[in-house]
Each structure stands twice: as C-alpha cells, then as structure tokens.
N, C-alpha and C positions, 0 to 999 in steps of 0.2 A: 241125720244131717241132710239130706238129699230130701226128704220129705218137709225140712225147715226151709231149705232153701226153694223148692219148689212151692211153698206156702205165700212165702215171700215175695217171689219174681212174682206169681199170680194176682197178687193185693196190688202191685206197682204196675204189673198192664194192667189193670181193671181201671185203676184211678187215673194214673195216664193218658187211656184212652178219653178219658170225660173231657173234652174239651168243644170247642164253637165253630173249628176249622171244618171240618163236615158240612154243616150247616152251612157256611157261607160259600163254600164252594158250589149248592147246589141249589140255590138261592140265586145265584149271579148266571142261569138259563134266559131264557128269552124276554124276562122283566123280572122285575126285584118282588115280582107276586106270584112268581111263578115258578113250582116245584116238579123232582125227578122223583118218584117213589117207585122202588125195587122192592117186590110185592113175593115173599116166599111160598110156595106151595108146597101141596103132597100130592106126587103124578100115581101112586100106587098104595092099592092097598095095605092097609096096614094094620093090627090089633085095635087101635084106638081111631083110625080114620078111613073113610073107602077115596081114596083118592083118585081124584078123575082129570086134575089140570095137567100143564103142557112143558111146566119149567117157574123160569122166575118171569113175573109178568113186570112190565114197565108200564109207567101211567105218568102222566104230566096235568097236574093240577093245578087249577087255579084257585089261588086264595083267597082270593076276596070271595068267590061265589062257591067254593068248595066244587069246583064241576073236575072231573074228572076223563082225560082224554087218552082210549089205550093207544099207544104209541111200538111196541114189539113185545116179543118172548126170545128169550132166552133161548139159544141152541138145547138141546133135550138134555134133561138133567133126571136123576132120580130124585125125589124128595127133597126139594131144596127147601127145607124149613126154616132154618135160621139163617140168616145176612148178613155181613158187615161189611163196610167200605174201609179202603186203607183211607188215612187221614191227608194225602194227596191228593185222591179223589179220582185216582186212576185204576185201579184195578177193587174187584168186588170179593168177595170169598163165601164161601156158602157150606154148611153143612150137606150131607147125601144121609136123609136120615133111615138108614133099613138097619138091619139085625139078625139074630137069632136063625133061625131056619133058611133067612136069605142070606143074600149077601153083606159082608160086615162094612162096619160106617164107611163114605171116604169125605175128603174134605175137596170140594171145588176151586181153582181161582179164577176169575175171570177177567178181561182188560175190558174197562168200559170205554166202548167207541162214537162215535159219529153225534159230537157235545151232548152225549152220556143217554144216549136215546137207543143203546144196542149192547149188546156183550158177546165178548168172543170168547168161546175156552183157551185158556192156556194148559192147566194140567188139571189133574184128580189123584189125590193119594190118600193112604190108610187112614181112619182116624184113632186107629189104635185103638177100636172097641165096638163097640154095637150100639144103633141108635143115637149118635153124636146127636145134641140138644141144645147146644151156645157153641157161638163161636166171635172170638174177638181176634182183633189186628193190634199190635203197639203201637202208640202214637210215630214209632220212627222207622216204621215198617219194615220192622226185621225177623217179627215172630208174629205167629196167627196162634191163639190157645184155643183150645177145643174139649168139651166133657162131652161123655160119653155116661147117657144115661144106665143103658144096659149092662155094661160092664162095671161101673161105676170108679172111671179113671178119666185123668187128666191129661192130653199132651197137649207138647209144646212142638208144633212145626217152621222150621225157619221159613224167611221168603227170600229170594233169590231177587238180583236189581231189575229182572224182568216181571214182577211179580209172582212168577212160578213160585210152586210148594216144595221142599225137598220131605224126605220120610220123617219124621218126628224124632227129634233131635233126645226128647225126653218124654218119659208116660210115666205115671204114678199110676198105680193100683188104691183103691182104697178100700179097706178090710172093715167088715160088720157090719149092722143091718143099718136098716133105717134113714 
C-alpha cells in the first residue's frame, strides 16, 4: 500500500510541477530578454567526475544574443548537481551529490536574494541515500522529492513556510537490479 501510494503522490508532483510560472517569474529580470540561469556543479571528486567548481554558479543571459554574464556563486556547497526552484521563485533546492565511502547524500535549500542574482543557505538535510540524482519541489511548496541513485530509493522531504527542509517525511527502498 505505502509503495502504491508513494507511486502515486510521485506521478502528481512530477506533473504538477510542469507548469509556466518559473519561467515567467525569471523572465520578468531586468528586460523581458533577459534570463537567471542557476548552473549545478560537482566541487569534488567523484567516480564518474574530477570536480573542480565552487558551488551553484549564477549567470544572467541575454537572449537575443545568447551572451552570457557571471553574476555570483553560491555559498560552498558539495556537489550541487541537480536544481529546482520552488514555483514562487523564492527559494532554490539542490541535491549534495556524494556517497559510498563519503559522506551520504543531503539535500540543500537555498533563499534566492538580491532579484535572484545571490543565494543564502538555509538548511541541509539527509537525502536518505547515497548520490541523490533528481530533485523536484510541488507546485504548492510543501514537499521537495529526491532519488537517490546509489541506494536506489525515494524520499519525500517536507518544506517549512520559510523554505527550510525538515528530515524526510517518507523513503521507499526499491528491491532488484537494474
């Protein structure tokens, strides 16, 4: 039952999440041609990468001529590989992608500050596995989901009205190979 239900809630934020509001909120910067891109990295080595960046990098683009201007980094983060924004446009959330012999996953939140050209931390908690790989927000921002490659499981972390994380509410295990 808990694995139906968890099948479920997952399929409803994924689709949920799909919507334009993102977009327009980051869109409406300093001209209507002009974008915020929060850029994930890997600050540390790892099996599959030698990482050498500094956090989540920020860049404000121009679209019509695709120029690109770096604008900050991110307070120091471990492996911020995967990104989402809540659908407010206020706060950011980030995978901490390590594992195995290191330290196990945790998930980031961040407050995006100073019209969206900075990030503060707020918290970092478990991701309930090793090498977390996706991470999405619900459109009504009350849960962030998180997979975890390495372990090969699922949680579900609430978010608090300050955008903080609390511990993951729910994790699914998932059994066999492949």
């Amino acid at each position: 039952m808990k694995t139906r239900l968890l099948l479920i809630l997952s399929v409803i934020l994924f689709f949920s999440c799909r919507n334009t509001k993102k977009q327009e909120i980051f869109s409406q910067t300093d001209s209507a041609e002009t974008y915020i891109l929060y850029i994930g990295t890997y600050t540390e080595k790892e099996a599959h990468v030698d990482g050498k960046a500094e956090g989540i990098y920020i860049y404000r683009m121009d679209a019509k001529t695709g120029h690109l201007t770096y604008v900050n980094t991110s307070p120091p983060t471990v492996n911020p590989s995967f990104l989402d924004i809540s659908n407010d446009g206020k706060y950011l959330y980030s995978v901490n992608e390590t594992g195995g012999d290191t330290e196990a996953g945790k998930v980031s939140a961040f407050r995006i500050i100073n019209d969206y050209a900075g990030l503060e931390l707020i918290n970092q908690v478990s991701s309930e596995g090793d090498y977390p790989c996706f991470i999405e927000a619900d459109k009504d921002g009350h849960f962030v989901l998180t997979a975890n490659y390495g372990t090969g499981n699922v949680s579900l972390l609430p978010v608090n009205t300050d955008g903080s994380l609390e511990m993951s509410s729910y994790t699914h295990n998932h059994e066999g190979q492949g």
